[in-house]
C-alpha positions as protocol buffer text, in pm:
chain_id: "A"
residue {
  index: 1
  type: UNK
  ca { x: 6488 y: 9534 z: 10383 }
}
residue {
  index: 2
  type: UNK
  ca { x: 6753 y: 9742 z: 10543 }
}
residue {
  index: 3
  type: UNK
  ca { x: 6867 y: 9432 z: 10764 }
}
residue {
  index: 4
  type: UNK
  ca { x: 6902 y: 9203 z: 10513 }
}
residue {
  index: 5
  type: UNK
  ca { x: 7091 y: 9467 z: 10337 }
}
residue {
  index: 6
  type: UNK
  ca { x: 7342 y: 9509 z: 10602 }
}
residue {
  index: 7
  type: UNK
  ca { x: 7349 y: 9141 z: 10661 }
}
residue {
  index: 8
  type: UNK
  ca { x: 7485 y: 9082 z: 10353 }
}
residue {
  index: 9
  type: UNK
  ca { x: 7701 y: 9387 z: 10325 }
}
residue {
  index: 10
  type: UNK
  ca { x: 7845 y: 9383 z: 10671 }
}
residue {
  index: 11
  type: UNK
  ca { x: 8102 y: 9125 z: 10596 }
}
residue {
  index: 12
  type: UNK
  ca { x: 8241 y: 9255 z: 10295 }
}
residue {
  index: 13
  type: UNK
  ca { x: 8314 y: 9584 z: 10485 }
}
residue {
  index: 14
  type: UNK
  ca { x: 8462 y: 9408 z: 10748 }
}
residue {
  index: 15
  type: UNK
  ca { x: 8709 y: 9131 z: 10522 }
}
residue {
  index: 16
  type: UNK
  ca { x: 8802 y: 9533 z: 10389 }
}
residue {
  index: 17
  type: UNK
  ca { x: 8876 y: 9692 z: 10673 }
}
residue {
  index: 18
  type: UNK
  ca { x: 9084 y: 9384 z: 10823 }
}
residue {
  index: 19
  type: UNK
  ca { x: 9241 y: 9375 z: 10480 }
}
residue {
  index: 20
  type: UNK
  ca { x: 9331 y: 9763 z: 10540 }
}
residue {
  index: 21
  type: UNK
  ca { x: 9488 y: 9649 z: 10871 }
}
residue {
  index: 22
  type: UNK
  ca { x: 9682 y: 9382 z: 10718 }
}
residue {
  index: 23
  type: UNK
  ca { x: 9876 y: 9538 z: 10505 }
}
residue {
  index: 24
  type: UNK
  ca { x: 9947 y: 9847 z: 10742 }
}
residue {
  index: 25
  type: UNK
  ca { x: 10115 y: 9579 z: 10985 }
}
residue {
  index: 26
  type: UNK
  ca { x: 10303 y: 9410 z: 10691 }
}
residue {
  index: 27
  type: UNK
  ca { x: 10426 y: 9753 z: 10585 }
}
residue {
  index: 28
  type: UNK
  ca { x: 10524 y: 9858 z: 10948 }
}
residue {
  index: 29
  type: UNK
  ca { x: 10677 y: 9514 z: 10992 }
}
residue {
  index: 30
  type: UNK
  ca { x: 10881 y: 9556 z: 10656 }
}
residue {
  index: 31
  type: UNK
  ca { x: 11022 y: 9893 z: 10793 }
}
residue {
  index: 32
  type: UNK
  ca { x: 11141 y: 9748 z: 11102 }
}
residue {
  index: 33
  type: UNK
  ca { x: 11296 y: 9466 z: 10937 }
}
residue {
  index: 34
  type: UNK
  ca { x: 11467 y: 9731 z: 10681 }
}
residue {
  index: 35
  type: UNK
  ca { x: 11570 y: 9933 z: 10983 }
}
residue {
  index: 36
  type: UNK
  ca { x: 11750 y: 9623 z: 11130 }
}
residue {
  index: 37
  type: UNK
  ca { x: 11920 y: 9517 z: 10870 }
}
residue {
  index: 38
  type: UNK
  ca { x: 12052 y: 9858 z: 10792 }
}
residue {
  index: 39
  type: UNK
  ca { x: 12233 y: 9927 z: 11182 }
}
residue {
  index: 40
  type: UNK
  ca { x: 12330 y: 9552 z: 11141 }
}
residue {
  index: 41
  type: UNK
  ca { x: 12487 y: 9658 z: 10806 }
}
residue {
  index: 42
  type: UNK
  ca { x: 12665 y: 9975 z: 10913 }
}
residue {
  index: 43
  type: UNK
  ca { x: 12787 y: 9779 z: 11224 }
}
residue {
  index: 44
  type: UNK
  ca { x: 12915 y: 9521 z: 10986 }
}
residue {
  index: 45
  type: UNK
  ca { x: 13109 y: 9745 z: 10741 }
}
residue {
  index: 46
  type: UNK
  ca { x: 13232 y: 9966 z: 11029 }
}
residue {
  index: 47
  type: UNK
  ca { x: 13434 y: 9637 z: 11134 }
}
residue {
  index: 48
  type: UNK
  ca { x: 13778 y: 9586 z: 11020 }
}
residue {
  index: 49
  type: UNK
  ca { x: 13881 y: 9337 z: 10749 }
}
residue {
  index: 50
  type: UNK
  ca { x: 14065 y: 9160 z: 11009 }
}
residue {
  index: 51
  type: UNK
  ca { x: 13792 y: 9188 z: 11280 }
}
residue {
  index: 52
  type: UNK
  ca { x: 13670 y: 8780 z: 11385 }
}
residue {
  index: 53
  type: UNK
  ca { x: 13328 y: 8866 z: 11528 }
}
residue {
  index: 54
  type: UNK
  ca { x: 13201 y: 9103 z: 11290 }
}
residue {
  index: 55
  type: UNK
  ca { x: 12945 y: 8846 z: 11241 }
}
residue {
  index: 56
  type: UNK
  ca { x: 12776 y: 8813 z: 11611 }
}
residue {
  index: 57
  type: UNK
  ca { x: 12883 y: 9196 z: 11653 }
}
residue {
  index: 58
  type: UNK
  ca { x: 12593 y: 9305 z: 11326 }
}
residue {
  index: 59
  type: UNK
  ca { x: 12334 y: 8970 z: 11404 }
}
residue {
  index: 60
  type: UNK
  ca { x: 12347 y: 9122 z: 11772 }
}
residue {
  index: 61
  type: UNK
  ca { x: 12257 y: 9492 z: 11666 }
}
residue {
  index: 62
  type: UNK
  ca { x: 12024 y: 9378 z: 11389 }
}
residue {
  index: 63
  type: UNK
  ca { x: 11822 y: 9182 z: 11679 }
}
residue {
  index: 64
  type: UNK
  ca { x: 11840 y: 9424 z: 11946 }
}
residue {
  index: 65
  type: UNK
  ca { x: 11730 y: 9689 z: 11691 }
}
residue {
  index: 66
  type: UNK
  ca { x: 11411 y: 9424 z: 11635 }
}
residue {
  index: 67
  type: UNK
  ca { x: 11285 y: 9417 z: 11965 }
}
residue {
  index: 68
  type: UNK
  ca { x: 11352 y: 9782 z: 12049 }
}
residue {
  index: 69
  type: UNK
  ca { x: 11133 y: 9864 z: 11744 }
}
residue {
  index: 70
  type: UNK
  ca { x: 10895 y: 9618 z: 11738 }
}
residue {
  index: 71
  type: UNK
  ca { x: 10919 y: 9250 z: 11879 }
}
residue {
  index: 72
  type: UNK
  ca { x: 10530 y: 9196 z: 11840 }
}
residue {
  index: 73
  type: UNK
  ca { x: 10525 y: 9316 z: 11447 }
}
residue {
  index: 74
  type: UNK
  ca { x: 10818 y: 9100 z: 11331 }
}
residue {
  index: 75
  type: UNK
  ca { x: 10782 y: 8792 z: 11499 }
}
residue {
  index: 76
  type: UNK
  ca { x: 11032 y: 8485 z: 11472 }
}
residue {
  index: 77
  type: UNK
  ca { x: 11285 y: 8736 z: 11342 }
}
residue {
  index: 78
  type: UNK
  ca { x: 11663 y: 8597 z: 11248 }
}
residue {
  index: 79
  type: UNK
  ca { x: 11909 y: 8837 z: 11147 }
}
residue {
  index: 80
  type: UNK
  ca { x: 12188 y: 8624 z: 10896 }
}
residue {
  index: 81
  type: UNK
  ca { x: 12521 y: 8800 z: 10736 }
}
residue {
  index: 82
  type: UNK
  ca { x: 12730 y: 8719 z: 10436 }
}
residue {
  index: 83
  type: UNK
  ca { x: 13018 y: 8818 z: 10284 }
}
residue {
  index: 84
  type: UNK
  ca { x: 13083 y: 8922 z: 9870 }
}
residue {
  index: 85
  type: UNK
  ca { x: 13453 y: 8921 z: 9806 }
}
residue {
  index: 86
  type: UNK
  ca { x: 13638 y: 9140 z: 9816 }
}
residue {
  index: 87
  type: UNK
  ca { x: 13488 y: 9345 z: 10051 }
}
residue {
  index: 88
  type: UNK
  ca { x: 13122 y: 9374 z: 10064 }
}
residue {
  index: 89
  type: UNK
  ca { x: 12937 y: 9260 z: 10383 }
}
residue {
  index: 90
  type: UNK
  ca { x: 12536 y: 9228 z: 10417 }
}
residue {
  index: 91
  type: UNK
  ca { x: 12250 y: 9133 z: 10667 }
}
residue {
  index: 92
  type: UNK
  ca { x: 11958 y: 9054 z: 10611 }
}
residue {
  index: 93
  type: UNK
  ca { x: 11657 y: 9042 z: 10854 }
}
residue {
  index: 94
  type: UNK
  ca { x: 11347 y: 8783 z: 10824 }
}
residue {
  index: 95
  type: UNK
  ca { x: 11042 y: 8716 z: 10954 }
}
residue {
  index: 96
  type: UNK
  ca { x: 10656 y: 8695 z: 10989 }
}
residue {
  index: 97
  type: UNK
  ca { x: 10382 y: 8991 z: 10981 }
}
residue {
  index: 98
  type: UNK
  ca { x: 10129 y: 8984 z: 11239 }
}
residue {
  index: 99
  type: UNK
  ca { x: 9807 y: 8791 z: 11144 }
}
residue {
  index: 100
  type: UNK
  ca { x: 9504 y: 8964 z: 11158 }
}
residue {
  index: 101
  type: UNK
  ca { x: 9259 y: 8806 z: 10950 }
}
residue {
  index: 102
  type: UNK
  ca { x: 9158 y: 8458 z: 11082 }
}
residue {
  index: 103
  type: UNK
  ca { x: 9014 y: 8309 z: 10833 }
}
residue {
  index: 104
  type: UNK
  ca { x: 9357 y: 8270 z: 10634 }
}
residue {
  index: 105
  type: UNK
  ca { x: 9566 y: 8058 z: 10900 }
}
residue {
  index: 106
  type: UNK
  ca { x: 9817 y: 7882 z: 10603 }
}
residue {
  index: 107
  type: UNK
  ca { x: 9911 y: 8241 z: 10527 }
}
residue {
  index: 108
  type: UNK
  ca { x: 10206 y: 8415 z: 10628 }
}
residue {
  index: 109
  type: UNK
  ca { x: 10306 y: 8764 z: 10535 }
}
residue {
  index: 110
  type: UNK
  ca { x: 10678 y: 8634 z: 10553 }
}
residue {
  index: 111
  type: UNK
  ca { x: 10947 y: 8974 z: 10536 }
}
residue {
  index: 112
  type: UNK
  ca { x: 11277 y: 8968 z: 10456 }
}
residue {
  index: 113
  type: UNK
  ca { x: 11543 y: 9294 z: 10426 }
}
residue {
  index: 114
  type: UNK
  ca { x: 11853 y: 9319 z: 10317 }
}
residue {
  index: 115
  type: UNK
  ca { x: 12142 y: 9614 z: 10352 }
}
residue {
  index: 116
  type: UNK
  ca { x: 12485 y: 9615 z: 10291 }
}
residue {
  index: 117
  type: UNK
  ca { x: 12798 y: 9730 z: 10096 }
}
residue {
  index: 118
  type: UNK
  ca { x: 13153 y: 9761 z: 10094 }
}
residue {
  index: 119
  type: UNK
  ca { x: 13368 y: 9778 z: 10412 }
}
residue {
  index: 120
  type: UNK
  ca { x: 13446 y: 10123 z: 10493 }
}
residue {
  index: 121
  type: UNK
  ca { x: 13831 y: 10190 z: 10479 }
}
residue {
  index: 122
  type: UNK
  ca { x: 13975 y: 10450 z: 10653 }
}
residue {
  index: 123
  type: UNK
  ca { x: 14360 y: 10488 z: 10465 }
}
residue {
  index: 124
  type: UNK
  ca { x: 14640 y: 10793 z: 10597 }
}
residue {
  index: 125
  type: UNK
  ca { x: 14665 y: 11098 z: 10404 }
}
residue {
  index: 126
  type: UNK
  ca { x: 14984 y: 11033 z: 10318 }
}
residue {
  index: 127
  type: UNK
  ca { x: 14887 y: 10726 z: 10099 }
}
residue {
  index: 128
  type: UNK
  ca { x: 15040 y: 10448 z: 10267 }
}
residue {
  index: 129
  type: UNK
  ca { x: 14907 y: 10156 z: 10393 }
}
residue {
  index: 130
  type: UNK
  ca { x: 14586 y: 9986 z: 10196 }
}
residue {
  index: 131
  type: UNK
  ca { x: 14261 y: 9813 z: 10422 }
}
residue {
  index: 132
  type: UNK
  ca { x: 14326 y: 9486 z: 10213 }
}
């Protein structure tokens, strides 16, 4: 009686505990991609208005910052900017969870982050000259 007990029960318990384990490695993977695209950010609003490559300069840090933290839990990663006028610059992070349960293979625990905000402007004291 006690097998056939634990037959049935035994794969409930485990779809559960690989279900715990999912969503632990989504939410990791959604904190490294929220980490990324915050350095990419403050790279890209530390930039001048009149900077050219503030573009590859944030998509660079945002993607180093992704395999320093964790290449394995965001896999596929792409880090993209944009611009708001007049002066707000963003960059957002994608990409995939890891997979653990195997018996969902269509599914993809797809992440995306995004951090931003206006372009820091550093004017004299004397009230001159404007960033713009």
């Amino acid at each position: 009686m006690t097998a056939v007990e634990l037959a049935l029960l035994m794969p409930i318990i485990l779809a559960v505990a690989l279900l715990i384990v999912q969503v632990a490695l989504w939410f990791h993977g959604r904190q490294v991609a929220e980490a990324a695209a915050r350095e990419g950010a403050r790279v890209a609003r530390s930039a001048p208005f009149d900077s050219g490559d503030w573009e590859g300069a944030a998509t660079a840090k945002a993607t180093d910052i992704v395999r320093a933290i964790g290449p394995r839990l965001l896999s596929g990663a792409t880090a993209t900017t944009s611009e708001q006028e007049p002066d707000e610059r963003f960059v957002t992070v994608t990409g995939s969870a890891v997979q653990v349960i195997p018996l969902l293979p269509d599914l993809t625990f797809t992440i995306t982050a995004t951090a931003g905000g206006p372009v820091e402007c550093f004017r004299p004291d004397d009230g001159g000259e404007d960033c713009g």
